[in-house]
C-alpha positions as CSV (number, residue, x, y, z in Angstrom):
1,X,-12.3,-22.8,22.3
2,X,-14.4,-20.8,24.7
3,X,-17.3,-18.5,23.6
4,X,-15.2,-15.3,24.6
5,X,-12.3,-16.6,21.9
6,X,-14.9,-17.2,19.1
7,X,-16.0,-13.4,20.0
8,X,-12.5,-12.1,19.9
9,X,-10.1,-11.2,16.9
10,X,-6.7,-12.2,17.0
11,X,-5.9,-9.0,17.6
12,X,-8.0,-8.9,20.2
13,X,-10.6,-6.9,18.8
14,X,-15.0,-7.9,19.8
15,X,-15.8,-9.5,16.4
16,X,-19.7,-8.8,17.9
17,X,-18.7,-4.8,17.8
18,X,-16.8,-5.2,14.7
19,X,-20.2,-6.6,13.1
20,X,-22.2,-4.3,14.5
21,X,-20.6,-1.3,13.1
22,X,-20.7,-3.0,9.6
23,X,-24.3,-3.3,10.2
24,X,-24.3,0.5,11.3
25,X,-22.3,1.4,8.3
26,X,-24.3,-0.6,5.7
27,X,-27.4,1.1,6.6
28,X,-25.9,4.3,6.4
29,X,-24.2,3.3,3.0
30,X,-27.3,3.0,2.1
31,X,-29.1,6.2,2.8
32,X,-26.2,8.0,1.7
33,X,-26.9,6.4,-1.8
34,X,-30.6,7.4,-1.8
35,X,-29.7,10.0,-0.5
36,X,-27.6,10.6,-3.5
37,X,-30.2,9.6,-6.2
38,X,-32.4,12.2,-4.8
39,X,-29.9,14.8,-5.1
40,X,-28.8,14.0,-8.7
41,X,-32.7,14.3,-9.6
42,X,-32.9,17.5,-7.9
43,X,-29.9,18.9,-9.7
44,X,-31.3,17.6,-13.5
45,X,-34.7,19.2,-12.4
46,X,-32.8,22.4,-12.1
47,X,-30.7,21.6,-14.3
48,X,-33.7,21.3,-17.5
49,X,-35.6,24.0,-15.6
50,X,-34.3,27.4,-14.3
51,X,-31.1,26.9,-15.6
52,X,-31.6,26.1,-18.6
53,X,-31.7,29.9,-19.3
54,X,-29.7,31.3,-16.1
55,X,-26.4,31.0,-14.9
56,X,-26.7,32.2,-11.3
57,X,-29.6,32.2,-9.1
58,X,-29.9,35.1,-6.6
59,X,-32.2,35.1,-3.7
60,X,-32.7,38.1,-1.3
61,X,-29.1,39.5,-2.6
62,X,-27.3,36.5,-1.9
63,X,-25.7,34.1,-5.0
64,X,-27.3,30.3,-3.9
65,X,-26.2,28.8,-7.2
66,X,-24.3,28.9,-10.3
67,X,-24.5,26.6,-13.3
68,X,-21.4,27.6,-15.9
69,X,-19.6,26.0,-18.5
70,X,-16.2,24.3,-17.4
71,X,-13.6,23.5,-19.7
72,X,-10.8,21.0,-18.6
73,X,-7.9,19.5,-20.9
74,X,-6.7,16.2,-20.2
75,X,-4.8,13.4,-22.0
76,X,-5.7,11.1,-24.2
77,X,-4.2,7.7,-22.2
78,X,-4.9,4.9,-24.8
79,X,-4.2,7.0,-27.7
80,X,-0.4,7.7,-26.1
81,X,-0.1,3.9,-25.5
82,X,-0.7,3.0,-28.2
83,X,1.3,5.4,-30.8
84,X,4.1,6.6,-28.3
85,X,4.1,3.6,-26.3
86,X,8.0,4.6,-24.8
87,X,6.4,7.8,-24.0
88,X,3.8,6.8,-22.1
89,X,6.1,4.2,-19.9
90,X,8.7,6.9,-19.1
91,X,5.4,9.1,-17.7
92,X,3.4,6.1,-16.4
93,X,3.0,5.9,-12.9
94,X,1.7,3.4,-10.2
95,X,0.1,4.2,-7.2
96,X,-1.2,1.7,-4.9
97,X,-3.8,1.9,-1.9
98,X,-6.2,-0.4,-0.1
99,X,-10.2,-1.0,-0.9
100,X,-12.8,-1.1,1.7
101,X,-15.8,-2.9,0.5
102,X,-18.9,-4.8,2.2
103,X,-20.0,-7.9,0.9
């Protein structure tokens, strides 16, 4: 086996570029998550500050930001399973779809 093979999928795809943008995509995986923690502390700041007393925030006539009450309704899951269990298979459904994860 030749040093081009080793670097070469069986699809013939560059394992070397392959790598690379997992590289690439695991440092940007990774900023997007600090990224992330530092907007979720921004949004509790606000969150326990200004808005603790306001709803909308208005700056030079324009609406920037909103914090209301939402109300949603769902379905108990468990609770159906467990005391209308025929129920709950005739409405059950399965979806299936594929994972990308870095290790």
């Amino acid at each position: 086996m030749t040093k081009l093979q080793l670097l070469t999928n069986k699809d013939g795809s560059n394992l070397y570029e392959t790598y690379k943008q997992l590289e690439i995509y695991r440092d940007v995986d990774r900023q997007v998550k600090a990224l992330t923690k530092e907007k979720e502390s921004l949004a509790k700041e606000l969150k326990s500050g200004f808005f603790l007393h306001h709803d909308e925030f208005i700056y030079e006539s324009r609406l920037l930001a909103t914090y209301y009450s939402q109300c949603r309704v769902s379905l108990d899951q468990k609770r159906l399973e467990a005391e209308q269990p025929a129920i709950y298979k005739e409405y059950q459904t399965i979806s299936e779809h594929r994972v990308f994860l870095l290790k």
